[in-house]
N, C-alpha and C positions, 0 to 999 in steps of 0.2 A: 667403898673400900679404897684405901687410899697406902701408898708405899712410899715411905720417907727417900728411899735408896732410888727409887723411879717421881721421882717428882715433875714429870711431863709425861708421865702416862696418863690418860684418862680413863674411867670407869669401863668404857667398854675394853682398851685396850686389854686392864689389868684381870678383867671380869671371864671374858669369852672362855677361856679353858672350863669353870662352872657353869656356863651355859651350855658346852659341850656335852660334859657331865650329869647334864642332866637329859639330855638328847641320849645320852650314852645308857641309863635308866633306862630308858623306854626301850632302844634297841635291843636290850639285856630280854625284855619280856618278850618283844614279839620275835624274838630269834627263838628262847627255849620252849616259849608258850604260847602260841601261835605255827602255823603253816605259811604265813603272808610272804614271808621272806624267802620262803623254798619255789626252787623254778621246776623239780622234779618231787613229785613225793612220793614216787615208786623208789627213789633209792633214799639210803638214811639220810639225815640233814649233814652229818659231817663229810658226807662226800659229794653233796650238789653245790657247784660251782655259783651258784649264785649269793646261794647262804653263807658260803665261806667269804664271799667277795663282803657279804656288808658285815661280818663277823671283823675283818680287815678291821673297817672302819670306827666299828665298837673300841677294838683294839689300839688302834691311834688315839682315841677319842680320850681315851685314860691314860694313855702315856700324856696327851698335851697336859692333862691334869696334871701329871708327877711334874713336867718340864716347868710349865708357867700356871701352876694351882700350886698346889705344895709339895714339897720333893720328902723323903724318908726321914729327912729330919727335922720334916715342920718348919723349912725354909721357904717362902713366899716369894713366887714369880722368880725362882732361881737362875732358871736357863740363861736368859737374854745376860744376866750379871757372870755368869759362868763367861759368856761369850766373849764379858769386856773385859772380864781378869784373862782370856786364855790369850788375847789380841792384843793383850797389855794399852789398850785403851782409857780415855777419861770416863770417869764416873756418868752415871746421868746427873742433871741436865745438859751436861758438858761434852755425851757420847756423841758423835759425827753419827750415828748408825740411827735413823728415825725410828720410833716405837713401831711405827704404821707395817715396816718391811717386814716383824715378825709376823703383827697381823696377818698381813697381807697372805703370807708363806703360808699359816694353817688355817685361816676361814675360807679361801681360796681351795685347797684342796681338800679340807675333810670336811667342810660345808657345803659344797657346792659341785666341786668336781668329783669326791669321792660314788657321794650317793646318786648322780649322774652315772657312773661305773656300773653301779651296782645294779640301775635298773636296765641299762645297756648288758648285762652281762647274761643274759637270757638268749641272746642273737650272738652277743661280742665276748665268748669266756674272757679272754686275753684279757681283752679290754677291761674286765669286770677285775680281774686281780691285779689291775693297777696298782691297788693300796701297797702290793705285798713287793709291787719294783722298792717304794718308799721304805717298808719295816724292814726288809731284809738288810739292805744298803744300813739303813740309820741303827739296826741293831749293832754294828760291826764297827759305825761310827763311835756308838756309844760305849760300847762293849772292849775292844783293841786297847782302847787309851787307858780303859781302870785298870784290866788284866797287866796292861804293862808298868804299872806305877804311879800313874794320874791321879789314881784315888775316882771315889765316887762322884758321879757328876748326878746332876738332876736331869733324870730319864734312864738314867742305867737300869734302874732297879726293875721297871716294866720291860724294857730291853730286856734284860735276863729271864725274866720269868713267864713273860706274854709273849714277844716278838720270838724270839728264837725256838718255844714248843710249837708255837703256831704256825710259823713257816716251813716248818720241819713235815708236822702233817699238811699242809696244804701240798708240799712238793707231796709229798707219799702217795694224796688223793688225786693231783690235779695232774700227776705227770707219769709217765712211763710206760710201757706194750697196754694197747686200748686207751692210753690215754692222751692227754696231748706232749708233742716229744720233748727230749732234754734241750736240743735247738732253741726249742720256743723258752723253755726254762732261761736257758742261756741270754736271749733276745732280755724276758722280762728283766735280771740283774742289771744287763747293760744298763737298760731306759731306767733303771733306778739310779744308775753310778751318774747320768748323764744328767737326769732333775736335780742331780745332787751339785754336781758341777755346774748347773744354774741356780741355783742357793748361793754359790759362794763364790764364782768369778764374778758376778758384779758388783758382792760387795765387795771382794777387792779392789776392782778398779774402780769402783765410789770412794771408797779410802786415798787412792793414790789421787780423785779428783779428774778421774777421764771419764765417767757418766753421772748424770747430777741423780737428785732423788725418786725425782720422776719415774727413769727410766729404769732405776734401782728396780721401784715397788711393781709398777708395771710387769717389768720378766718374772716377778715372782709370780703374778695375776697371769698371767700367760703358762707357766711353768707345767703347772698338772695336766693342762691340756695339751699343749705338746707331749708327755708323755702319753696321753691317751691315745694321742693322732700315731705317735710311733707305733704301739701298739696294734693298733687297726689296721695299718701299713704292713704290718709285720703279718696277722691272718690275713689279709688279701694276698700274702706273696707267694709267687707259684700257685696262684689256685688252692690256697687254703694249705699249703705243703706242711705248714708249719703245724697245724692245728687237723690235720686229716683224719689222725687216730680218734677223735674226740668223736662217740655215737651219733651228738646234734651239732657237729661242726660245719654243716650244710647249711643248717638255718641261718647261718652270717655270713654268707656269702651272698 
């Protein structure tokens, strides 16, 4: 596959959102039809913290689809071109912004770091709904700018219909009396507003020319896991203070 508008993309660049997609397939069965994914199966699946953590990533999995697969209106690899109309940038091959930093940005964390989370989230809840610092944050990204007049962007549509029911219930299961507190809620938002704010200060200052590409793609490669380490930081603090209400919030200490 090849894209006249991306013509220095290459096949894996332009490809990875369908390979997700298809990782995204498999996730779909062993979530509903299967037990593999569940950390308790005394309680239902939509309340055990593990299952919800890689339900997350299912959920990302298909937004990258909508972003850079095809967006609602059969537009191909839209996002990154959204990016250069909203930055009022040169077109590709001409865009200063390398293909690799989007890579970088979601095979980095919903290949690698997510599902990392997720089987960390057994010991490390917090840590396992990492995904949901990401959805919540980017729902509101995507979400804010149509509601006010921007029009539809590629990822809204999954934003509206997947991100924001599903974060809604994971707060409902994951947080409140017996469960883990709104603190910890509070913690997770930050460390999503804060991944976010390393997405896009360095491309700023890559644009203005104060760090080269390198170092660009790199903090993106770094990104997810510092939000995990904050995470981890945050249930070891006070002895677990944050995460105390949680039944098995011993096991991760």
């Amino acid at each position: 596959m090849t894209d006249p508008e991306l013509p220095n993309w290459n096949w894996f660049y332009l490809n990875f959102p369908w390979i997700g997609g298809a990782a995204a397939i498999v996730l779909l069965i062993l979530l509903f039809c299967t037990n593999l994914l569940r950390a308790d199966q005394s309680r239902p699946r939509w309340l055990d913290y593990t299952w919800l953590s890689w339900m997350g990533l299912l959920a990302y999995l298909l937004h990258n689809i909508e972003e850079y697969g095809a967006d609602m209106f059969g537009r191909l690899h839209q996002f990154p071109k959204d990016i250069v109309r909203i930055m009022e940038l040169p077109s590709y091959p001409d865009c200063p912004i390398p293909p690799l930093y989007f890579v970088a940005v979601n095979v980095t964390m919903f290949w690698i770091a997510a599902p990392l989370a997720s089987i960390l989230s057994r010991r490390h809840p917090l840590v396992g709904l990492s995904v949901y610092s990401i959805i919540m944050v980017n729902a509101v990204v995507h979400i804010v700018p149509s509601v006010a007049g921007a029009g539809y962007g590629a990822g809204t549509l999954t934003a509206a219909v997947i991100f924001i029911p599903l974060s809604i219930w994971m707060i409902r299961a994951c947080f409140g009396p017996g469960r883990m507190s709104y603190a910890t809620l509070a913690l997770l938002v930050a460390a999503g507003i804060l991944a976010h704010a390393v997405l896009m200060v360095p491309m700023l200052l890559f644009l203005k020319g104060t760090i080269g590409s390198t170092l660009l793609v790199l903090l993106q490669v770094m990104n997810p896991f510092l939000l995990m380490l904050t995470l981890w930081l945050g249930e070891r603090w006070r002895g677990g203070s944050l995460v105390h209400q949680l039944p098995h919030a011993d096991e991760g200490a």
